[in-house]
LODO-972914 format. One line per 5 residues: number of its first residue (from 1); their letters; for each residue x negated, y negated, z negated of N, C-alpha, C. Coordinates in steps of 0.1 Angstrom, whole numbers, plus 2048, in hexadecimal, padded with zeros to 3 digits. Layout:
# residues N
NUM> A> X:Y:Z:X:Y:Z:X:Y:Z | ...
END
This chain:
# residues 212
1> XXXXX> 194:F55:60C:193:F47:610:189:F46:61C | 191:F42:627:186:F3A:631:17F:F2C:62F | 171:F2F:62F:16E:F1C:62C:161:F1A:639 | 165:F0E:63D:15A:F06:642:156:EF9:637 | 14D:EF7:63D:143:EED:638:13A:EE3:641
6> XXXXX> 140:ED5:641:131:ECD:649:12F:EC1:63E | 11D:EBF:643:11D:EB3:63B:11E:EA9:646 | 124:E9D:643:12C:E92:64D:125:E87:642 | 125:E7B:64F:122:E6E:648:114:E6E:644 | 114:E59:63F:106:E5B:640:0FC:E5F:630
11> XXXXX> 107:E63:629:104:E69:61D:104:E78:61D | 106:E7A:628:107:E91:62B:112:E90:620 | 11F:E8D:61F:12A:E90:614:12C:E9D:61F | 12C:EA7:613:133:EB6:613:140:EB5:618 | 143:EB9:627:157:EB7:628:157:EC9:626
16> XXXXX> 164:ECB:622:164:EDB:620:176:ED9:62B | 172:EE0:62D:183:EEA:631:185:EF9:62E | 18F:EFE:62E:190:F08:620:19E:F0A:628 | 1A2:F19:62C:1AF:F1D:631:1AF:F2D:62D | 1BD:F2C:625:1C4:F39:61E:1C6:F41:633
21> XXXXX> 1BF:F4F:62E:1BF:F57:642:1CE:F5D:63D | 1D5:F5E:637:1E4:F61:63C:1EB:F57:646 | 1ED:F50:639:1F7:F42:63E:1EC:F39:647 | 1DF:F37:649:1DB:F2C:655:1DE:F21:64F | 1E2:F1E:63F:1E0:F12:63B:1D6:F0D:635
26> XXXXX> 1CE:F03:635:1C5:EFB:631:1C4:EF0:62B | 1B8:EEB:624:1BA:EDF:623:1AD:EDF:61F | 1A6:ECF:626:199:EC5:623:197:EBD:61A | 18C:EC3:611:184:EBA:607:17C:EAF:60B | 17C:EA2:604:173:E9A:609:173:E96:61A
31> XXXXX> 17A:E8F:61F:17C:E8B:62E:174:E7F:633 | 165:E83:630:15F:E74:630:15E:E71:640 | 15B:E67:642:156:E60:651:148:E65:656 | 149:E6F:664:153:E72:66A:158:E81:66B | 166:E81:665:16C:E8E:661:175:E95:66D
36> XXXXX> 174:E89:670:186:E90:67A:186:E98:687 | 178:E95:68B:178:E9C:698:175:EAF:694 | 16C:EAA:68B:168:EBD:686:178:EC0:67F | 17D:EBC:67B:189:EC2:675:194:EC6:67B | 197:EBB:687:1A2:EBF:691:1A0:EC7:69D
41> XXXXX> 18C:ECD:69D:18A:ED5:6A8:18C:EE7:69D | 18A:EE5:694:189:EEF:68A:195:EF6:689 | 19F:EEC:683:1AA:EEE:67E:1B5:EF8:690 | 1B2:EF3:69A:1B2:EF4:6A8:1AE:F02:6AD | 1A0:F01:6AD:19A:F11:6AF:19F:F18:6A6
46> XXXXX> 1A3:F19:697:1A6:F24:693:1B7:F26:68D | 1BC:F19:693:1CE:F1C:693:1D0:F19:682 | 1C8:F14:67B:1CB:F0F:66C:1D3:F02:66E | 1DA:EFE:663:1E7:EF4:661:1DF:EEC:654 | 1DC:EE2:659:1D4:ED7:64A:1E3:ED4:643
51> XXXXX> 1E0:ED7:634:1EE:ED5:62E:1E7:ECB:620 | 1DD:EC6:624:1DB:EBF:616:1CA:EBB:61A | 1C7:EAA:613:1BD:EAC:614:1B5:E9B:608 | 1AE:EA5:601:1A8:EA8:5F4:19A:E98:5F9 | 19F:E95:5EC:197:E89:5E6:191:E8D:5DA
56> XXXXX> 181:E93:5D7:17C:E98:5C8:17D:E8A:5BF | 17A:E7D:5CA:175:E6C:5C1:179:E66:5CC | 179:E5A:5C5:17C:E4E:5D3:173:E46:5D8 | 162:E48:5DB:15C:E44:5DE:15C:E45:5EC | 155:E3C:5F3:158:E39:605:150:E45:60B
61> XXXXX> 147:E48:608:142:E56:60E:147:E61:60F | 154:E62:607:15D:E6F:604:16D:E6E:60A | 170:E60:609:17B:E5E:610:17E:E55:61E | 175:E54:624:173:E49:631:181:E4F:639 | 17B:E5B:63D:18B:E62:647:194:E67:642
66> XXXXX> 198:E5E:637:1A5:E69:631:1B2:E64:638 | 1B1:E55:63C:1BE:E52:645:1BD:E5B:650 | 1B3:E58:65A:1B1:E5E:669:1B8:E6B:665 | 1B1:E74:65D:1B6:E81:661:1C5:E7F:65B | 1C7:E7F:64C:1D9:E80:649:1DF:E79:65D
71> XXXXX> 1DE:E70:661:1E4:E6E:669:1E4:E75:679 | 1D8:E7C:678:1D9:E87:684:1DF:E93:67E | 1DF:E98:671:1E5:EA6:671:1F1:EA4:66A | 1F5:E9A:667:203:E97:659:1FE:EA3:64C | 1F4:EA1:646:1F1:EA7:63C:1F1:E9B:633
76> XXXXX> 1F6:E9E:625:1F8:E91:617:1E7:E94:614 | 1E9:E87:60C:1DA:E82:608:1DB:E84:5F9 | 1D0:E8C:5F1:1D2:E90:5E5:1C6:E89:5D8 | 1C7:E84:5D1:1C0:E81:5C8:1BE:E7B:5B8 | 1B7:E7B:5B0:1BD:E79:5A6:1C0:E69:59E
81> XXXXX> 1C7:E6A:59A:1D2:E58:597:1C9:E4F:594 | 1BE:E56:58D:1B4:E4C:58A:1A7:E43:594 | 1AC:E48:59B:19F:E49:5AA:1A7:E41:5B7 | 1B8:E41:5B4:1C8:E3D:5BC:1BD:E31:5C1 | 1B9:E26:5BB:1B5:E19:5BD:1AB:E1B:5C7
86> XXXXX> 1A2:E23:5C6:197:E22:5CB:19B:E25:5DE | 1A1:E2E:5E1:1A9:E30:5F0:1B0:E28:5F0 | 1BC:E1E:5ED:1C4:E1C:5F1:1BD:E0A:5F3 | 1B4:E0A:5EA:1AC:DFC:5EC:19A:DFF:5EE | 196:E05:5FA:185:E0C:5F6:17D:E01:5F7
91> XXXXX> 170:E04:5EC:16A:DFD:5EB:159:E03:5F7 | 159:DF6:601:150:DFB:60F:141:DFD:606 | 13D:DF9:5FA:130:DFB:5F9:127:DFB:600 | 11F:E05:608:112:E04:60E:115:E07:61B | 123:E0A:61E:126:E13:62B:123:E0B:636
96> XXXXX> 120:E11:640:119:E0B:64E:12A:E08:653 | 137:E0C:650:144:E0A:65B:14E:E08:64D | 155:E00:651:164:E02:64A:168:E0E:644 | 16D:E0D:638:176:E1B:632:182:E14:635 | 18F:E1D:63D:19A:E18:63B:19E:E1E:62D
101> XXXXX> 1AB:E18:627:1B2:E1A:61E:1BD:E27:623 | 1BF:E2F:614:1C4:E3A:617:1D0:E38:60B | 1DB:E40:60D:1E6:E40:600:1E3:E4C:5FC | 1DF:E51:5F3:1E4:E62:5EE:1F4:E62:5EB | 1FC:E6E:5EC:207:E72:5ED:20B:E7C:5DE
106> XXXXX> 1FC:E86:5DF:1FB:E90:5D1:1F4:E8B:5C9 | 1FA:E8A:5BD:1ED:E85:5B3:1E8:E96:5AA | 1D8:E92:5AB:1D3:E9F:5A1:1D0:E9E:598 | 1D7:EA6:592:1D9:EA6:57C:1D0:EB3:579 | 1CB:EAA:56E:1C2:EB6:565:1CD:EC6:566
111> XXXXX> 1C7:ECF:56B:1D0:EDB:569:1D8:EDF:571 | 1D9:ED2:57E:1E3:ED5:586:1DE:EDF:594 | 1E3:EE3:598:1DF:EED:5A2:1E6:EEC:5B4 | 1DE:EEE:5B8:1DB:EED:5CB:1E0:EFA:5CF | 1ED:EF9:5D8:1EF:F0A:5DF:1F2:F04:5EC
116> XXXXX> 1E7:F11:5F5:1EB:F11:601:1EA:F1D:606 | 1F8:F21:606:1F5:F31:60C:1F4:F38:5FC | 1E9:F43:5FD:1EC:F49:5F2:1DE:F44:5EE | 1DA:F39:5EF:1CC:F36:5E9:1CF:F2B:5DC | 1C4:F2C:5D3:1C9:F23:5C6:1BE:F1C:5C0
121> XXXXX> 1C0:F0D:5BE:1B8:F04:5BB:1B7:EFD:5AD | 1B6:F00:5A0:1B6:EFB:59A:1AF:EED:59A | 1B5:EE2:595:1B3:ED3:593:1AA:ED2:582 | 19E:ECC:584:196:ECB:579:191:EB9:577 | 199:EB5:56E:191:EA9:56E:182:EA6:569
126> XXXXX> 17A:E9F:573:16E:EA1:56E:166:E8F:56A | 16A:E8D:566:165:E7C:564:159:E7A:561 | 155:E6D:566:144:E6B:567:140:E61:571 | 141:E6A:57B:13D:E62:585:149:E56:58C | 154:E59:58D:15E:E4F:58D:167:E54:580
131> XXXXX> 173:E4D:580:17D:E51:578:182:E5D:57B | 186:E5C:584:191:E67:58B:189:E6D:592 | 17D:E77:590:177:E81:596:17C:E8D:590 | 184:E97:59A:186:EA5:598:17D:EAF:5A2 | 17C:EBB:59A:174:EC4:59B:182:ECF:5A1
136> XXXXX> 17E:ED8:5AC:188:EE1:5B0:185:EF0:5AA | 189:EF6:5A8:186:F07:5A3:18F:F11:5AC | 187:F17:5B1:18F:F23:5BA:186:F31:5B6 | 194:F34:5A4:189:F3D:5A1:18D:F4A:5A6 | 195:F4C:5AE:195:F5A:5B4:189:F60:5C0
141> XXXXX> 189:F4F:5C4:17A:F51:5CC:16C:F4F:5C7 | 16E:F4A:5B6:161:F49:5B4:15B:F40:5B7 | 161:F33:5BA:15E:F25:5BE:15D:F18:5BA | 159:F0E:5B7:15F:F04:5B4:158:EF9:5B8 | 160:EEF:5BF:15D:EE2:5C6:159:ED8:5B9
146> XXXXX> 14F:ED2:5BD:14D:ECD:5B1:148:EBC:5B4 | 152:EB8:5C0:14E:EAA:5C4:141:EA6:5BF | 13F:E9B:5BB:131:E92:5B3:132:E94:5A6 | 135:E9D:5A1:134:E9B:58E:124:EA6:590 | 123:EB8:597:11A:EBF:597:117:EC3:5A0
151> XXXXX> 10B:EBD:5A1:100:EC2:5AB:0F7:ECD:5AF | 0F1:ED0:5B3:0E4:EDA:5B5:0D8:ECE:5AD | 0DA:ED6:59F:0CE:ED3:598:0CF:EC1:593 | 0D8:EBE:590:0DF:EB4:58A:0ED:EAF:590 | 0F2:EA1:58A:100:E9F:586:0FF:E91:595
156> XXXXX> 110:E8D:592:10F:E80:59A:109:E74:594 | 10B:E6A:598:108:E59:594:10E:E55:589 | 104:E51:580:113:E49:575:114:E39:572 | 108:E37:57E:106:E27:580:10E:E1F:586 | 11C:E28:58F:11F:E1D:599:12C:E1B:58F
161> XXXXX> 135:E14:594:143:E0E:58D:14D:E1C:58F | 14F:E1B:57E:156:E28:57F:150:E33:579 | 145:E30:577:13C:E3C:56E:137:E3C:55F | 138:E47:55B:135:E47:54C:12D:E55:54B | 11E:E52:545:116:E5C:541:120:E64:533
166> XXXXX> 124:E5C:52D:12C:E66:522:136:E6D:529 | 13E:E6B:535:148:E76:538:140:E7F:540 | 138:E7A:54A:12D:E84:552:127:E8C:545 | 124:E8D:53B:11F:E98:535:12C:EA0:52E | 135:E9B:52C:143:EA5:52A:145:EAB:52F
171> XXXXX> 146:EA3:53A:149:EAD:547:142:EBA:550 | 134:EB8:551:12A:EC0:54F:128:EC8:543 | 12A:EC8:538:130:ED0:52E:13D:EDC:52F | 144:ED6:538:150:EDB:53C:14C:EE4:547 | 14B:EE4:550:147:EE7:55C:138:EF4:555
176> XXXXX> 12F:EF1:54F:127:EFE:549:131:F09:544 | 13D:F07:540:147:F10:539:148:F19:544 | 14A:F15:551:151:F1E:559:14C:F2F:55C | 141:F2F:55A:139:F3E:55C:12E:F3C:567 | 123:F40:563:115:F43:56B:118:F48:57C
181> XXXXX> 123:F53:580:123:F54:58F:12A:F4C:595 | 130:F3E:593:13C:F35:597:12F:F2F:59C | 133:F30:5AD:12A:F28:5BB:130:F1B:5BD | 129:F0E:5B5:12D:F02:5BC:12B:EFD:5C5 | 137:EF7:5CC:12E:EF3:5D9:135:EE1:5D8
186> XXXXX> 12A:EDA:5D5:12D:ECE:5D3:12F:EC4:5DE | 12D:EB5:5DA:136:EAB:5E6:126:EA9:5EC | 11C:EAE:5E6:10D:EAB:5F0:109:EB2:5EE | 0FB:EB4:5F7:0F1:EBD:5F4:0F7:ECF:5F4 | 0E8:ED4:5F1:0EB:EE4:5F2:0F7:EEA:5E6
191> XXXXX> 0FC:EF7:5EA:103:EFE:5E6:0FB:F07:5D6 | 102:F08:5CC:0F9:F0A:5BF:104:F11:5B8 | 0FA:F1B:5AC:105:F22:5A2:105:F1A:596 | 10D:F20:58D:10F:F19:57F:100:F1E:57A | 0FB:F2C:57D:0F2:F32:576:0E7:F2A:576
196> XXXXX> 0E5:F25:588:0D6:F20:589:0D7:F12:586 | 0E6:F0A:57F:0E3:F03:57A:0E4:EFE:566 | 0E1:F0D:565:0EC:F14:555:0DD:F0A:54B | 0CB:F08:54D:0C5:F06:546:0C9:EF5:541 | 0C9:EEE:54D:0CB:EDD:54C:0DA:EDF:546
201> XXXXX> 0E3:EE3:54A:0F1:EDF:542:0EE:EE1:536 | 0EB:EED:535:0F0:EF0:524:0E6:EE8:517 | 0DB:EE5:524:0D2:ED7:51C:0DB:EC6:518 | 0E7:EC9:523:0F0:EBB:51E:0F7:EC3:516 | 0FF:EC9:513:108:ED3:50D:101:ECF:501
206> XXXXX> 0F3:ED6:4FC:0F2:ED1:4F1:0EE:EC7:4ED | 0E9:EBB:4F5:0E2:EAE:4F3:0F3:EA7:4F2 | 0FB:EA6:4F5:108:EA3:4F4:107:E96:4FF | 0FE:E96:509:0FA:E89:510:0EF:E91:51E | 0F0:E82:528:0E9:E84:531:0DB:E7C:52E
211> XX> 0D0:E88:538:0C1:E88:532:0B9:E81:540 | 0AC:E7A:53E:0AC:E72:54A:0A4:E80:554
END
């Protein structure tokens, strides 16, 4: 896997791009505002084909450029059914500019999986922070995107609409399962393992709940 990484926007939202080096196909996580110019100089210098591009939640920090770009590269907009509302009608919150509205085309199902090229994405639903927050797993690389559900050294928000401390501790229950060398690299903030985050999880794990 080739990957870049910027943080964009006025929340530093993690954008990833991620291209299988056979095929030169790709596709962008999280396309927050402003995504499009780094992605179409990227995608440019290194002859990659954006074939998809990844919604973890439908908050405005994560999906501001999902129109702009689908419409400069004709790449489909992917996300999961539960989150569908949140792009296709976004809620502007705190944001300093307009989110335009986006359609997703792929919906992502617990278990469903992302191919581009010979690279493989497994679909994890991770609920908590919105409804329809999925977690990505690329475990041949030993990876996994883990939008706003896990952080470096805690979880996402479970205050805004759309959030539940009982599924954010499921789901962080879930996510401790995966194994100690799985490198998250989440929708903020620094890049973290399961290991250095193995003491606080497994503190929800057994509390069956989130601790303040």
């Amino acid at each position: 896997m080739e990957l870049l990484q910027l943080a964009v926007g006025p929340l530093a939202t993690n954008l990833y791009l991620l291209a299988d080096p056979a095929s030169r196909e790709a596709i962008a996580i999280d396309t927050a505002i402003p995504s499009l110019q780094f992605i179409s100089d990227s995608l440019a210098d290194r002859g990659w084909t954006l074939k998809l591009i990844v919604s973890t939640h439908g908050h405005w920090d994560h999906i501001g450029d999902n129109a702009a770009v689908a419409q400069h590269t004709g790449a489909q907009i992917a996300a999961h059914p539960l989150d569908r509302p949140r792009l296709e009608a976004p809620n502007k919150g705190l944001a300093p500019f307009d989110i335009p509205p986006s359609v997703p085309a792929v919906e992502l199902a617990e278990g469903g999986v992302i191919r581009f090229g010979e690279l493989r994405l497994l679909v994890l639903h991770t609920p908590g922070h919105t409804e329809g927050s999925v977690s990505l797993l690329a475990a041949d690389d030993g990876i996994l995107f883990s939008g706003d559900t896990l952080f470096a050294n805690g979880w996402g928000r479970v205050d805004l609409p759309g959030g539940s401390p009982e599924q954010m501790a499921d789901s962080i229950a879930r996510l401790s399962r995966l194994g100690d060398p799985l490198r998250v690299l989440p929708g903020h903030g620094p890049a973290t393992t399961i290991q250095r985050e193995r003491a606080w999880m497994d503190l929800v794990v057994r509390s069956g709940r989130l601790f303040a």
